[in-house]
C-alpha positions in Angstrom: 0.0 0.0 0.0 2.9 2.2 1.0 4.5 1.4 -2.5 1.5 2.4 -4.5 0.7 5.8 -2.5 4.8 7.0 -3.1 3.9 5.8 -6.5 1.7 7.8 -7.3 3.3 11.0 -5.6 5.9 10.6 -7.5 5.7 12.5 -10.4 4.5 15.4 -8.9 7.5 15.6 -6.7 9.9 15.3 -9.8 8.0 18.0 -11.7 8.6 20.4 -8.7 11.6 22.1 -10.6 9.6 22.3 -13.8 7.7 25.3 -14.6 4.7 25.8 -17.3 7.3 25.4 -20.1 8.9 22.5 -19.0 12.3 23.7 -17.7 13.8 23.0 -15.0 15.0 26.9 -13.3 18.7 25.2 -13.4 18.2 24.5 -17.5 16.8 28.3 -17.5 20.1 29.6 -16.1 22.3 27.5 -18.2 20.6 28.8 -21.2 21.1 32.7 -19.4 24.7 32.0 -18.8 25.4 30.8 -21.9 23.5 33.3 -24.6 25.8 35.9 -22.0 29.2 34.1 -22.8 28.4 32.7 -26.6 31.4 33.4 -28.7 30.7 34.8 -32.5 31.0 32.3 -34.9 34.0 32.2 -37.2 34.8 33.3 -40.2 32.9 36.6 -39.7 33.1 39.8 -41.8 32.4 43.7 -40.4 32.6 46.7 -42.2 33.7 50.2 -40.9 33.9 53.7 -42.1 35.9 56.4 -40.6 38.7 59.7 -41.4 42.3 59.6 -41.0 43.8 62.9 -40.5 47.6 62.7 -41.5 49.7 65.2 -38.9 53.3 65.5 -40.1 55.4 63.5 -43.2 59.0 63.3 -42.9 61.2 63.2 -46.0 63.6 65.3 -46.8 62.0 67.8 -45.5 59.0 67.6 -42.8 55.5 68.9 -44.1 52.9 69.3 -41.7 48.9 69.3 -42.5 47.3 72.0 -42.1 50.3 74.3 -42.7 50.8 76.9 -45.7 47.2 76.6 -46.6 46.8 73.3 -47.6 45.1 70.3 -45.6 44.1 66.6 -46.5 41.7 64.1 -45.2 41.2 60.6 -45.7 38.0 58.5 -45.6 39.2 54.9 -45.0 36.4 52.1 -45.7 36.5 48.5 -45.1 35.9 44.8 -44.6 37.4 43.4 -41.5 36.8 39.3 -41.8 37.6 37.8 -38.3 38.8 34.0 -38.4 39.2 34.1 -34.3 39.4 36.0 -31.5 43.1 36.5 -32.4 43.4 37.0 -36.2 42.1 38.8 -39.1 42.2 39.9 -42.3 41.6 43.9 -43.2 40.8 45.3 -46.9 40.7 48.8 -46.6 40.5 51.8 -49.6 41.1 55.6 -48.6 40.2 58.4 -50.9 42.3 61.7 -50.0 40.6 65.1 -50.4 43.5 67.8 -50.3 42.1 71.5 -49.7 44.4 74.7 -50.7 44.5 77.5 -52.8 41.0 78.2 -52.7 40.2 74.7 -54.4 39.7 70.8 -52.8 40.4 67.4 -55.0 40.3 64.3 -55.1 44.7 63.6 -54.3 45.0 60.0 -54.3 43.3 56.5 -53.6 45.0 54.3 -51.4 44.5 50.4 -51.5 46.5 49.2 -47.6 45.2 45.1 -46.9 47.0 43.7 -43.9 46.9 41.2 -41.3 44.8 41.9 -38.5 46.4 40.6 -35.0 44.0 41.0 -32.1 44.4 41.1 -28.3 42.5 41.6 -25.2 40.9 44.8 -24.3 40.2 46.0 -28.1 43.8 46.8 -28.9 44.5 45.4 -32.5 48.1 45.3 -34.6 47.2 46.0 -38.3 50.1 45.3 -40.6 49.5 47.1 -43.9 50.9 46.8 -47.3 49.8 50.3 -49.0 49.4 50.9 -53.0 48.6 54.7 -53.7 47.7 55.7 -57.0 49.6 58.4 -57.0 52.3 56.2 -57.3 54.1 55.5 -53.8 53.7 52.0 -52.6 55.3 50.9 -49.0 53.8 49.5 -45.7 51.8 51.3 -42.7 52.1 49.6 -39.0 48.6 50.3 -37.4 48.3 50.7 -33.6 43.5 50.1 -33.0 42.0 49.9 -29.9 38.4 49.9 -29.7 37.4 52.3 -26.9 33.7 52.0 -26.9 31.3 49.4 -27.6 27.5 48.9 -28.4 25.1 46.5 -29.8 25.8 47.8 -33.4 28.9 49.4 -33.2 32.2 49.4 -32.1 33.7 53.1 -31.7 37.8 52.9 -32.2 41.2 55.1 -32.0 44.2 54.3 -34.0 47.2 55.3 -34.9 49.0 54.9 -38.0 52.9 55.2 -39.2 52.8 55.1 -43.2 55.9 53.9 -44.7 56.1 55.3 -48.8 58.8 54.7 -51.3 58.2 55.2 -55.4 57.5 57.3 -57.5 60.8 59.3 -58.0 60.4 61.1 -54.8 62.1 60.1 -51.4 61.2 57.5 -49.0 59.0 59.2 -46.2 57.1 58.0 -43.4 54.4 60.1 -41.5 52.2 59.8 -38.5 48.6 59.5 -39.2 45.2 59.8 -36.4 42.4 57.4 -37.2 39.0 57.7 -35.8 35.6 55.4 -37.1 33.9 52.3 -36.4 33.1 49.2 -37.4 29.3 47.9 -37.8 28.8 44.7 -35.7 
């Protein structure tokens, strides 16, 4: 008689956990945790816009922007495409606007891909190759760190060092502020 009355409990006891959908609250955290710590799957492609404002080039002689009347800005766009947390691939095209003399243009179109090597806290190393239609060709060392972050976007800082050599004209290298972000 015993036997038959716990038998019957029984079920009602296991389903104490259980709630009208049929999880248990321990299979309801689980699933909480672990929508919190999913990683993004892999390969993944972002895009970003942003400017890059060029402060000094140093050649044979140092130029600075925004000195004897003439400025330029870049508009770097892109495709990031993420293979892990740790490496990448960036494709990146810059069109330069240079203003002076009363007139603005169109200067030159750069073409920089590079390897994307990624770290904690945001901070990326960007190695660039760099093809200018100008004429120059050379390498540009990228210093990103992402210093704000949202649902869509990813706000980020960077600093660039662009190496040039072609062209007829001296080797130079320059020092270059970055500001955009990439869509998530």
């Amino acid at each position: 008689m015993i036997l038959i009355i716990a038998g019957a409990l029984s079920p009602t006891i296991l389903k104490a956990q259980s709630t009208a959908g049929g999880l248990s609250d321990t299979t309801k955290i689980r699933e909480y945790i672990d929508a919190k710590t999913k990683k993004p799957a892999y390969p993944r492609a972002v895009g970003y816009v942003s400017f890059i404002i060029p402060f000094v080039t140093v050649s044979n002689t140092t130029t600075y922007n925004f000195s004897k009347g003439a400025s330029s800005i870049g508009f770097p766009v892109g495709v990031n495409v993420l293979y892990s947390d740790k490496f990448g691939f960036s494709y990146e095209f810059t069109p330069t606007i240079k203003a002076g003399s009363g007139t603005s243009k169109v200067s030159n179109i750069l073409f920089d891909p590079g390897t994307m090597f990624r770290f904690q806290h945001g901070f990326t190393f960007i190695s660039r190759l760099a093809f200018e239609t100008s004429g120059r060709y050379g390498f540009t060392p990228v210093f990103n760190q992402v210093y704000a972050r949202t649902k869509d976007v990813n706000y980020f800082v960077a600093l660039s060092t662009p190496v040039r050599f072609g062209n007829s004209a001296d080797a130079s290298i320059g020092l270059n502020l970055q500001i955009g972000f990439t869509f998530n």
